[in-house]
Backbone as CSV, one residue per row, in Angstrom:
resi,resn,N_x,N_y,N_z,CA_x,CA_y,CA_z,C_x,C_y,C_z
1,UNK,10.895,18.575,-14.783,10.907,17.150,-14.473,9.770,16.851,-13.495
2,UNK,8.790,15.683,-13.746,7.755,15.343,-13.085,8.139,14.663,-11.522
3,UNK,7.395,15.382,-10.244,7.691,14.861,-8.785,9.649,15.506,-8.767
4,UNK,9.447,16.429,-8.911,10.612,17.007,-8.087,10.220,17.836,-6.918
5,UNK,10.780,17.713,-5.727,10.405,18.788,-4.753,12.288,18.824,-4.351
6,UNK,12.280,20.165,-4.107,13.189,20.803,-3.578,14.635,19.911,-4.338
7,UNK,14.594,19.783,-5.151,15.891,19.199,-6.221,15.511,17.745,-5.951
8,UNK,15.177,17.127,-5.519,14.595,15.457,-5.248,13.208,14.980,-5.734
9,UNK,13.526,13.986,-6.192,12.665,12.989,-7.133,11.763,12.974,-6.131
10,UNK,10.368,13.010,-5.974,9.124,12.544,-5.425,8.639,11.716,-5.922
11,UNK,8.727,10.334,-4.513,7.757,9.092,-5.243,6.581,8.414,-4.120
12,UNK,5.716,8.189,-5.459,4.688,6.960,-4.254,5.034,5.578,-4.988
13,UNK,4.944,4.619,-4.326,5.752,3.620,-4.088,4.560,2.449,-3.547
14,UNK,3.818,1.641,-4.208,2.526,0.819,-3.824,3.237,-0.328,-3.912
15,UNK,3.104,-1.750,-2.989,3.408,-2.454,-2.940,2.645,-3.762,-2.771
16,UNK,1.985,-4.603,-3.365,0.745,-5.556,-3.384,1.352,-6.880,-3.558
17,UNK,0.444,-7.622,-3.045,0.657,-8.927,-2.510,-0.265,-9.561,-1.734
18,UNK,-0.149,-10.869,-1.267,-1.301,-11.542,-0.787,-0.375,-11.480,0.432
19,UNK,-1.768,-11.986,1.719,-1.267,-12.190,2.840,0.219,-13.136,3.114
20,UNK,1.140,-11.827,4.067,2.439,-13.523,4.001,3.319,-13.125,3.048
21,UNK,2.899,-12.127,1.736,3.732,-12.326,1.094,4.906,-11.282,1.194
22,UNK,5.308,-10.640,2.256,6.532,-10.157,2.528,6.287,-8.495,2.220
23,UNK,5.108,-7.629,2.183,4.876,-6.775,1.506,5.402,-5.563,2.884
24,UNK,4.567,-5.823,4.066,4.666,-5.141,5.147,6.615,-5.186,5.243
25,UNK,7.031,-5.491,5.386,8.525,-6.030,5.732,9.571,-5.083,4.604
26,UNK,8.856,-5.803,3.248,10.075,-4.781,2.208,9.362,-3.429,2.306
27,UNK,8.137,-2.824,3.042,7.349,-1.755,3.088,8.331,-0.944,4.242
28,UNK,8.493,-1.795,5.362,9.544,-1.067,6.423,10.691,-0.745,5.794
29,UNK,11.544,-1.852,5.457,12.943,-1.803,4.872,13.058,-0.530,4.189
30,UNK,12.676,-0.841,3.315,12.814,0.606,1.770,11.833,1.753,2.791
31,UNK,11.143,2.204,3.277,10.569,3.316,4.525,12.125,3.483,5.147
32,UNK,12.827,2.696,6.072,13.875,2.823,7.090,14.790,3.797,6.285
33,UNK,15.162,2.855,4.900,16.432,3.486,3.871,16.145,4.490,3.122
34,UNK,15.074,4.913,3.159,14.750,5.965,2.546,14.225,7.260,2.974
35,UNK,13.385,6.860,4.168,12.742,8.079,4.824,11.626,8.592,4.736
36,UNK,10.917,7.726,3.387,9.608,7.880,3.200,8.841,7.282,3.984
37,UNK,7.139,7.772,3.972,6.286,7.620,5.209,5.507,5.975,4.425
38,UNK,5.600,5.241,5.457,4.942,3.618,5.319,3.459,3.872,5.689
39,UNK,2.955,3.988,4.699,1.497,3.487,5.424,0.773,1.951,4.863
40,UNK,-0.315,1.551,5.599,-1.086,0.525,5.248,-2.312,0.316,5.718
41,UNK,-3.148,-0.114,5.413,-4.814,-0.015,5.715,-4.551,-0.389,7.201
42,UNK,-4.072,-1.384,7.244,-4.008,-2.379,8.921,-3.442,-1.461,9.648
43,UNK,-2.887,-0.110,9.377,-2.433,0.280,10.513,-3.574,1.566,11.395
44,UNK,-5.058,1.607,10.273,-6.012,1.554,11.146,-7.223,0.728,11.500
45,UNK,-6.358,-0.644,11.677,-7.211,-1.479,12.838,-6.587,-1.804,13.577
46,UNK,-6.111,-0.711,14.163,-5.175,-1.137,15.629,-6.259,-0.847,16.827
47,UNK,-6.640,-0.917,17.704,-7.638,-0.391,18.994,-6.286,-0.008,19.574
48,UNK,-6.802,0.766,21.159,-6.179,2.066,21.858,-5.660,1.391,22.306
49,UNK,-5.326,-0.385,22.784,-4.630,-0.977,23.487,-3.172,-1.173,22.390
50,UNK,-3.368,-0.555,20.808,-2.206,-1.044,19.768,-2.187,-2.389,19.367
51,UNK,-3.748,-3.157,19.036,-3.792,-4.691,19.318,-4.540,-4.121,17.668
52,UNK,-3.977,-5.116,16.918,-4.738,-5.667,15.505,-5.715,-5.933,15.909
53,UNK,-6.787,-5.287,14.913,-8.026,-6.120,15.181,-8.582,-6.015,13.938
54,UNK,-9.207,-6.827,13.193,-9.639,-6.558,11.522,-10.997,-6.915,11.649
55,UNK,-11.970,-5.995,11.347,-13.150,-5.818,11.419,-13.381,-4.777,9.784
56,UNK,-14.296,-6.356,9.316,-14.579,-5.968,8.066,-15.765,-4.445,7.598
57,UNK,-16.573,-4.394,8.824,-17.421,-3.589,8.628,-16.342,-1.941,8.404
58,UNK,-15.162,-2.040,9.007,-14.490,-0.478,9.223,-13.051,-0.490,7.642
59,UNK,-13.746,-1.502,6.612,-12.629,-1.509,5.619,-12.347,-0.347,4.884
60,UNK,-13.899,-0.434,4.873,-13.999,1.270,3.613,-13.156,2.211,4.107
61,UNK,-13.643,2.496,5.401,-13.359,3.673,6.298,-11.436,3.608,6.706
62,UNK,-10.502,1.960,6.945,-9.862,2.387,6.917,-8.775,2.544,5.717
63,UNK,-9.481,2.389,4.673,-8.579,2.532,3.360,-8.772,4.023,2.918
64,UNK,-9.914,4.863,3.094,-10.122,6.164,3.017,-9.535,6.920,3.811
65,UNK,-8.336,6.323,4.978,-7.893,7.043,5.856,-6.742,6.620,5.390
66,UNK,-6.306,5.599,4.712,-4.943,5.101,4.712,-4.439,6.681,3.211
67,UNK,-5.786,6.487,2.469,-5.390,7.272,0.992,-6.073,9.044,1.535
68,UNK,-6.515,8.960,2.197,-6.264,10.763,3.119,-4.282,10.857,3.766
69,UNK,-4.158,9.774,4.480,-2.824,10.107,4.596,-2.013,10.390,3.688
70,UNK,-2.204,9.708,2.751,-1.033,9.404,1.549,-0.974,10.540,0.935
71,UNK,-2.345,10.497,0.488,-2.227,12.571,-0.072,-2.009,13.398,0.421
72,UNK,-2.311,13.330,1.900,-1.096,14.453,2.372,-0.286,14.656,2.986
73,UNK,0.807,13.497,3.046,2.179,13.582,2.963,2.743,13.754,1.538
74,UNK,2.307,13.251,0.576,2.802,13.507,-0.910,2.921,14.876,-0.850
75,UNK,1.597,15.567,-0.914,0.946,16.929,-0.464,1.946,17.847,-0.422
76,UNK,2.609,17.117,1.012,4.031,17.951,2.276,5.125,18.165,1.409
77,UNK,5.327,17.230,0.371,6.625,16.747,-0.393,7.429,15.451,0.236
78,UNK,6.238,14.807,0.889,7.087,13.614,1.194,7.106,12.422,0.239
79,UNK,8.254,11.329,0.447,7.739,10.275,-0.476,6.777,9.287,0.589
80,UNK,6.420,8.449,-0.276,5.121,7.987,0.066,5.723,6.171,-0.312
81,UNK,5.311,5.593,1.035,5.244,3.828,0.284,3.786,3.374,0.882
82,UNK,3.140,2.620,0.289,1.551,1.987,0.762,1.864,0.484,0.377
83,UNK,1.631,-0.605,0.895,1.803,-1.575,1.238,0.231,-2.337,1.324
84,UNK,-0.648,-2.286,0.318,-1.566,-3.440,0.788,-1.550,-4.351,-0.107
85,UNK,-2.520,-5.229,-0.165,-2.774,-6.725,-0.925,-3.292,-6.076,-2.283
86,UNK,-4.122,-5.053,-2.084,-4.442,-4.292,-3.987,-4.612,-5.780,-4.732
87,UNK,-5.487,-6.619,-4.707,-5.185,-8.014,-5.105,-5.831,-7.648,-6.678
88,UNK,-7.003,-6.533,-6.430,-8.183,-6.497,-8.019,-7.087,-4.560,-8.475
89,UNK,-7.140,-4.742,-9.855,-6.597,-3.146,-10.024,-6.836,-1.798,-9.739
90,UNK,-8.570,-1.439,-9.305,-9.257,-0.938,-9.137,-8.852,-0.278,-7.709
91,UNK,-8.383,-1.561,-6.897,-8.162,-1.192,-5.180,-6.713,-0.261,-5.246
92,UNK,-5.977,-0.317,-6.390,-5.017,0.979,-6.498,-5.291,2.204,-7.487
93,UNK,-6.204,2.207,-7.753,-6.942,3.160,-9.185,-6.523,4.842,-8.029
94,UNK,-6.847,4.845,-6.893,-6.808,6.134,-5.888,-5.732,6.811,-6.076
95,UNK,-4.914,5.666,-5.346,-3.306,6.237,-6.060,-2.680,6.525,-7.169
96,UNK,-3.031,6.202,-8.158,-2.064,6.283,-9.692,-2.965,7.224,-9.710
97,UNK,-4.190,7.419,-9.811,-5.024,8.702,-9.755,-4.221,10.003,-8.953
98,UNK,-4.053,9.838,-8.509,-3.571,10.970,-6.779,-1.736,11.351,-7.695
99,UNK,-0.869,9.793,-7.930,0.421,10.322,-8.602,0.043,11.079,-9.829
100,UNK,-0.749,10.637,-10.435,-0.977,11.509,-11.784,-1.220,12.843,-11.706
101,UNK,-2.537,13.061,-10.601,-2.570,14.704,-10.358,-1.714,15.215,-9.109
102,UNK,-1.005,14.999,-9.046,0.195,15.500,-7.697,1.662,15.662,-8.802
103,UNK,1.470,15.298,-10.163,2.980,14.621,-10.985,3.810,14.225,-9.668
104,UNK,3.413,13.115,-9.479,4.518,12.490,-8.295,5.000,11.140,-9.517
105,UNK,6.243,10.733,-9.306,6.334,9.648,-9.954,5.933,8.017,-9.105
106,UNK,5.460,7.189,-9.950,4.164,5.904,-9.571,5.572,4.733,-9.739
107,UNK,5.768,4.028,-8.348,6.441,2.628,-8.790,5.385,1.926,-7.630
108,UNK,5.378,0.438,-8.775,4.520,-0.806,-8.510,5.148,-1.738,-8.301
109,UNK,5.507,-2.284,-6.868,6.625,-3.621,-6.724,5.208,-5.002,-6.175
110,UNK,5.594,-5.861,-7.069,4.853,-6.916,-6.167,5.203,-7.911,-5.530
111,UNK,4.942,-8.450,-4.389,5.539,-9.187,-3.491,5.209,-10.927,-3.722
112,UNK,5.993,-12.033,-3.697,5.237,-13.465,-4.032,5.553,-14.151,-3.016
113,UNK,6.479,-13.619,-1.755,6.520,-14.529,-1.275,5.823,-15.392,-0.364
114,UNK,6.119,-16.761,0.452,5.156,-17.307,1.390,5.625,-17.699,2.648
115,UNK,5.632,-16.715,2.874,6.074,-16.175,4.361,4.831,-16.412,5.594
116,UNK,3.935,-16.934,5.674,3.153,-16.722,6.714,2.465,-15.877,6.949
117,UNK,1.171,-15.188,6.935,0.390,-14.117,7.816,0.496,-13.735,9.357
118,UNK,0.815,-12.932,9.453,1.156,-12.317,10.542,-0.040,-11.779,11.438
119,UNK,-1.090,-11.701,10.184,-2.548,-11.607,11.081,-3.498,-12.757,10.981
120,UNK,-2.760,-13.851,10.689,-3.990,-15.364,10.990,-4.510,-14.890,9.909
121,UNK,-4.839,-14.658,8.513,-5.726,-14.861,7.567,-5.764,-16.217,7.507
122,UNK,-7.277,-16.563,7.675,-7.608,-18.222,7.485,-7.303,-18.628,5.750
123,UNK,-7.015,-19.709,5.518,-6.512,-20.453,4.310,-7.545,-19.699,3.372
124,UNK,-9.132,-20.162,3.582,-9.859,-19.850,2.636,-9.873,-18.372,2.076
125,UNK,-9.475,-17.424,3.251,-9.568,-16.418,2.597,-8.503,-16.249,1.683
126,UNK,-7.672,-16.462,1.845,-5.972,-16.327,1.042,-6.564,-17.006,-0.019
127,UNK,-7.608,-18.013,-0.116,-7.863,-18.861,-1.679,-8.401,-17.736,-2.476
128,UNK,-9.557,-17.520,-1.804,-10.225,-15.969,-2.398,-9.738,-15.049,-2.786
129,UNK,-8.682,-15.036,-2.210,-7.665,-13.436,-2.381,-6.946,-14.302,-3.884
130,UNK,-6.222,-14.907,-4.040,-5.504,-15.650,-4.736,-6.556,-15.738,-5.904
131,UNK,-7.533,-16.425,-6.033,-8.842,-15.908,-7.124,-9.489,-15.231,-7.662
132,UNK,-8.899,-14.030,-7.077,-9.170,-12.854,-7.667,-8.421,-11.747,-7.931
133,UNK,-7.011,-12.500,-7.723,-5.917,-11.811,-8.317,-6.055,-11.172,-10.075
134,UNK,-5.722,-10.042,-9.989,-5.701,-9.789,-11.264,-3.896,-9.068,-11.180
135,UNK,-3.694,-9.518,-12.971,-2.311,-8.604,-13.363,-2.465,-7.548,-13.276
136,UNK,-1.257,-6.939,-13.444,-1.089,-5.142,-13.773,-1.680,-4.914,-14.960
137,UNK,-2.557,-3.681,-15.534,-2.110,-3.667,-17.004,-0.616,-3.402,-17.312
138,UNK,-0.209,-3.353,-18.901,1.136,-3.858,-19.283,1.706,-2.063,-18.814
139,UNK,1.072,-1.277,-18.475,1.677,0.302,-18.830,2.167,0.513,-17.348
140,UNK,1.546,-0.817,-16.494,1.654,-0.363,-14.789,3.285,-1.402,-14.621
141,UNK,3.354,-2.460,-15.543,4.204,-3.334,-15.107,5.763,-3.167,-14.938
């Protein structure tokens, strides 16, 4: 059976959505009840004071750290939840890549709600984000 470790199902668990839309939140919840490790890009733009700070120049760098973590806690045999906006399909291609060669099993929840940003994303950007939403293909849905 594919993503078993030690008699238990192994999963990564991606969760996408636009700013606001409740992704961080059901990312804790299902993390709390489950025990799997929450990660998310934003949680390296924190500075040493633990203060958000989103600085576009360090995106690359912190999504290459968010998907170094992920692989190796999967790695450990942990389950895995990631929580970003993934708004184009491509920005989750790492992961379904990573479940495929790990046989971890891949769930895709998406979030709609409009809850507010919690980090001030200005309107326009949320338009942008929202415009360049793309669907799942039908095999991810």
């Amino acid at each position: 059976m594919p993503g078993v470790k030690d008699g238990k199902l192994q999963t990564l668990t991606l969760i996408r959505g636009l700013p606001g839309s409740g992704k961080s939140t059901l990312a804790v919840h299902l993390a709390s009840a489950t025990g799997a490790l929450h990660l998310e890009a934003d949680m390296f733009m924190v500075d040493r004071q633990g203060f958000y700070e989103f600085d576009i120049r360090r995106l690359r760098h912190t999504h290459a750290k968010c998907e170094a973590k992920c692989r190796q806690a999967l790695t450990d045999g942990r389950n895995v939840i990631v929580s970003n906006t993934f708004t184009r399909f491509w920005e989750m291609k790492a992961y379904i890549d990573m479940a495929e060669q790990l046989d971890i099993k891949l769930l895709i929840v998406e979030c709609h709600g409009k809850f507010g940003s919690i980090h001030q994303v200005p309107d326009e950007t949320l338009a942008d984000m929202r415009d360049r939403w793309e669907d799942l293909p039908e095999q991810y849905r």
